[in-house]
N, C-alpha and C positions, 0 to 999 in steps of 0.2 A: 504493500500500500504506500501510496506518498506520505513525505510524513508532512506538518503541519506548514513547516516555510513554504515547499513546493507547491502544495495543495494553495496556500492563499497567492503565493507567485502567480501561479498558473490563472487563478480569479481574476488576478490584477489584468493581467497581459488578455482577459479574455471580457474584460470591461464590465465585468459582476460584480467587482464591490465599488464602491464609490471612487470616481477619477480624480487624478488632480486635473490641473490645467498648466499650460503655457507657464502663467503667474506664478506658480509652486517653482519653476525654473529660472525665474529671475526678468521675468516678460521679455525676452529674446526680441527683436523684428529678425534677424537673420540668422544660419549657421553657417559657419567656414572652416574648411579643414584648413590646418597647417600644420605647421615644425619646429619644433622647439629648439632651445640654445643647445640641448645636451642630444639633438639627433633625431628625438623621438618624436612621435604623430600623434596629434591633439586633433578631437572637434570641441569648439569652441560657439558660445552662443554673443551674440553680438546685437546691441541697440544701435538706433539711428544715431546715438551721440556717440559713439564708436565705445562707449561701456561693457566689459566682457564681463555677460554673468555668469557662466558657469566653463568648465575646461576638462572635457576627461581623456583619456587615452586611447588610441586606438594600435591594432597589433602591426599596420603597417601607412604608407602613402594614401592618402584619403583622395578622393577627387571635387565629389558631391553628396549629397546627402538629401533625402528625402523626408519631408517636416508630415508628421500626423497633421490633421486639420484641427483638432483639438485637445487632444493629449500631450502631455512633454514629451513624445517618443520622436527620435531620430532614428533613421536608417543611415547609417556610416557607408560609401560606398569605397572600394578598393579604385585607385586608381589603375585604369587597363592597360596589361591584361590581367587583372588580378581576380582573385578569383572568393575574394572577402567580401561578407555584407552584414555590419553585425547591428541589432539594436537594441539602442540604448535608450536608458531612462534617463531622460535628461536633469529633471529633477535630485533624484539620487546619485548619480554619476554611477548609476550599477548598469554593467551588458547582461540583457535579459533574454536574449534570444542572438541565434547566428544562423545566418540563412547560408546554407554550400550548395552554391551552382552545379547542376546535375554534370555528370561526367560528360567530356566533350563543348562545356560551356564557358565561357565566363563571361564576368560583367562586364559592362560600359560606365561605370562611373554614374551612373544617372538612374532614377528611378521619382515613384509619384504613387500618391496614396487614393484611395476612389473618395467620394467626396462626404462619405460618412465611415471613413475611416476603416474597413471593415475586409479591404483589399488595398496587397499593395502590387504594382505594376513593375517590374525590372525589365533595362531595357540586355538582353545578350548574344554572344556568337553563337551559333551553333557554325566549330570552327570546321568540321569534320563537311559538313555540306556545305559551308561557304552561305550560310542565310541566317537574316537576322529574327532574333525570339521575343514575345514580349511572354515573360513570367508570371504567373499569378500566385499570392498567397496569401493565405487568410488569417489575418491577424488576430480572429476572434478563439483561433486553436495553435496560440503562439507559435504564429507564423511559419507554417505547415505550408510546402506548393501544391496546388491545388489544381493546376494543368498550364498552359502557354498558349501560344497562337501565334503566326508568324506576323514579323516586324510591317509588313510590303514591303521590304525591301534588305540589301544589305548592310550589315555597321548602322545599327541602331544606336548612335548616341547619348539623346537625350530623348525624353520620351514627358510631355504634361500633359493634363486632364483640363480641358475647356471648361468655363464657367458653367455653361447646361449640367454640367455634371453626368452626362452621357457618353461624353468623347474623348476618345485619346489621338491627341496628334504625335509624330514621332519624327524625329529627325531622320532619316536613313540617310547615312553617311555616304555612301556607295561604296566604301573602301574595303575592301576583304582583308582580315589579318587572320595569321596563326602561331599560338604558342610558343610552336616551334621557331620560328624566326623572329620574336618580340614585336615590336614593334613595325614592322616591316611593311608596306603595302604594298598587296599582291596583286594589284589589278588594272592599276592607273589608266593604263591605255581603253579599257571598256567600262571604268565606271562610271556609273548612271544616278547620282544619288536623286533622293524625292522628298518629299513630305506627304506622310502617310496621314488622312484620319480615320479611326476606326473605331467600331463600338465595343463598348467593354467586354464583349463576346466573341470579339477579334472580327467582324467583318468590317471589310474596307469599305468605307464612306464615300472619299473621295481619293485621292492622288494628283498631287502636281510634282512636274519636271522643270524644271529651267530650259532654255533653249542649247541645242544641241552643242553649241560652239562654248558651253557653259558649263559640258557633263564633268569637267574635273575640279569645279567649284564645291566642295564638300559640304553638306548642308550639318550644321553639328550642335549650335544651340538654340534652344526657344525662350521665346518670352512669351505672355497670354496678359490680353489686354481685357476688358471689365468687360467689353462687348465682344468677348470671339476672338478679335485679332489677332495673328500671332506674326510675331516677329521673329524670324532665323537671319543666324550668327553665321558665318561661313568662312571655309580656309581653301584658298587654292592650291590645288596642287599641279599648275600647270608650268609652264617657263616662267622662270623669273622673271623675264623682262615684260609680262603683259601682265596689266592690275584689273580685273573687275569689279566689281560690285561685290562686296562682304557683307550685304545689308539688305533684305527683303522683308517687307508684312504682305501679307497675305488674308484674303478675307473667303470663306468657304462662297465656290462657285466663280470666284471669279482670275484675273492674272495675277500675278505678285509683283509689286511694287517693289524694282532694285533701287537702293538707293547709296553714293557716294558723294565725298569731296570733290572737290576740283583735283586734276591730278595731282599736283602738285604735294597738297592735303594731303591725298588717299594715299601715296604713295608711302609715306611716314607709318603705313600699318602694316607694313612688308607682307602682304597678302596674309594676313594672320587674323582673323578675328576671334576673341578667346571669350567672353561672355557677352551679354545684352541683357536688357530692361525696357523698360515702359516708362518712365515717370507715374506718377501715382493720379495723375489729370489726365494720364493718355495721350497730353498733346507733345511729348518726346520721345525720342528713344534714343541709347544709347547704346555704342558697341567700345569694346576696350580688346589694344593687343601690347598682349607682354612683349610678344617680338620685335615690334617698333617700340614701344615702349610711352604711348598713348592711347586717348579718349576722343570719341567723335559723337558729338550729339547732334539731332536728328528735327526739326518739326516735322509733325507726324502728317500734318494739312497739306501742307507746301513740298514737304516732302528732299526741301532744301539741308541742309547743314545749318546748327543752330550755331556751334562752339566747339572748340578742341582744347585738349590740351595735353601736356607730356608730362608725363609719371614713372621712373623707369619699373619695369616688371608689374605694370597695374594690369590687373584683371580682374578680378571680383569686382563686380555692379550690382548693386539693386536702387529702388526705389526712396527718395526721401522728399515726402511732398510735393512741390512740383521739380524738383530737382534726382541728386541721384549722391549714394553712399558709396564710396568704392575704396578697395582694399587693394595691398601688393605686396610683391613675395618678397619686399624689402622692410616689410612691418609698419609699413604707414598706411592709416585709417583717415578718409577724409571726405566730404562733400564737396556738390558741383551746387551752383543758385542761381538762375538768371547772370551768368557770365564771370560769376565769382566764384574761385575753389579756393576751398579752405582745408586747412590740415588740421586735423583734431588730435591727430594721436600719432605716435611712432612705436610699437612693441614689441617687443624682443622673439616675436614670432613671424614666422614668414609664412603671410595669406597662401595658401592656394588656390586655385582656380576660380570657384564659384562662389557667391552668396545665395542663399538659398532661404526666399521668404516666407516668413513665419504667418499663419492666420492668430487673427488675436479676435 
């Protein structure tokens, strides 16, 4: 029989006894993996004033991390191709569960919760067929997988749930990897990446392409605007000497809106775009590349370039009122406002990739 800790563990994780909230965690708006002075991997919960409330440990490289809609629970995700997904009680700083990607898979760094918390969605390889998976597992029998359904496509990256709360859109990378070679991408010459949406059920909704002269434009992160929209992040992998467009929303049914700088501008992002956002008004959006080593904001209307600016190693973006919070792997926490960036904080940890916003 379980003995008493397991048995009320197990209630907790399966939302039977009374829940905390967010607030029991220190009210977070964000999470961000990073790296500490002595080596090790931390997620970290983080406010708009760049205030860390809480820091716990993780067994290896985090990438992104997937926020419950109302419980302090984290999903930690392994940066790929890693093959970790553990989660955590944010509040206690205890790992309550570890999700191991079935044989033949591993993550993408990316994942998302359904919108009563009750499933969670991972985005992965199946590296053996060269197709990408989305995961399902239920968090009401501590996060047990409960079946998959394919990505549409290959190299699912990032993977979010639209406000309907019916839909998952998914990045599909187009990039084939395998274990065996790390990091390697096996396919350059024929890939096709997309933007998949599909119902929780895994049928495909819709599908969009970029134009053909456009297929090695990787499609890799989302942002999801109050009304649907969704914004993809994008890196090229084609000759270095041609720049396109690292910047598209998209509205179901219709074309995707590219959007860049002046070359001039654009060129300072060395085809790299490494997170995006919304502004919390919806009338911006923002993309950051660690590999230039700046920020490009967006009017969402015009469609124009709002403001830049250079931050070495900045990636992590989310939302701060009508502006935007961003972090770098140089340990600076700081805000954008109407044309003004301010630096809040510099700490002895180095951001990684994403921020990843919290519902309150």
């Amino acid at each position: 029989m379980l003995n008493r800790r397991a048995f009320l563990s197990g209630l907790t994780v399966s939302g039977l006894l009374p829940c905390a909230t967010w607030a029991d965690a220190g009210a977070p708006d964000f999470l961000s993996a990073a790296r500490a002075p002595d080596g090790r991997y931390r997620l970290a919960g983080l406010t708009r004033t760049g205030a860390m409330t809480f820091d716990v440990p993780l067994p290896g490289r985090g990438h992104a991390a997937a926020a419950h809609p109302s419980r302090p629970l984290a999903v930690a995700f392994a940066r790929r191709p890693g093959t970790f997904a553990v989660v955590i009680d944010c509040a206690t700083g205890r790992q309550i569960a570890t999700l191991d990607a079935p044989a033949g898979r591993h993550f993408y760094g990316h994942g998302t919760f359904s919108a009563d918390g009750t499933r969670l969605f991972t985005a992965e390889n199946d590296f053996e067929a060269g197709q990408g998976i989305i995961g399902v597992w239920d968090t009401n029998t501590g996060f047990t997988r409960r079946g998959e359904f394919s990505s549409g496509g290959i190299g699912p990256h990032d993977v979010a749930l639209l406000p309907d709360g019916e839909t998952l859109v998914v990045a599909n990378s187009g990039i084939e990897t395998h274990p065996d070679t790390g990091r390697a991408k096996l396919n350059l010459p024929t890939m096709r990446p997309n933007l998949s949406y599909l119902a929780l059920d895994g049928r495909v909704l819709e599908q969009v392409e970029l134009a053909p002269e456009l297929h090695k434009n990787s499609i890799r992160h989302l942002a999801i605007r109050s009304d649907g929209a969704v914004a993809f992040a994008m890196q090229w992998q084609g000759e270095s000497g041609t720049a396109p467009p690292l910047l598209a929303i998209h509205q179901r049914g219709t074309t995707p809106d590219l959007l860049s700088a002046p070359k001039e501008q654009h060129r300072h992002l060395n085809g790299y775009a490494g997170s995006v956002a919304f502004s919390t008004d919806g009338t911006s959006v923002a993309i950051t590349s660690p590999k230039g080593g700046a920020a490009h904001i967006f009017d969402t209307k015009t469609k124009q370039i709002r403001d830049s600016f250079s931050s070495p190693d900045i990636c992590g973006v989310g939302s701060k009122d009508a502006g935007f919070f961003f972090t770098t792997g140089q340990g600076v926490v700081g805000h954008w406002k109407a044309h003004h960036l301010t630096q809040t904080d510099v700490s002895d940890l180095q951001w990684d990739n994403h921020l990843v916003a919290i519902s309150h």
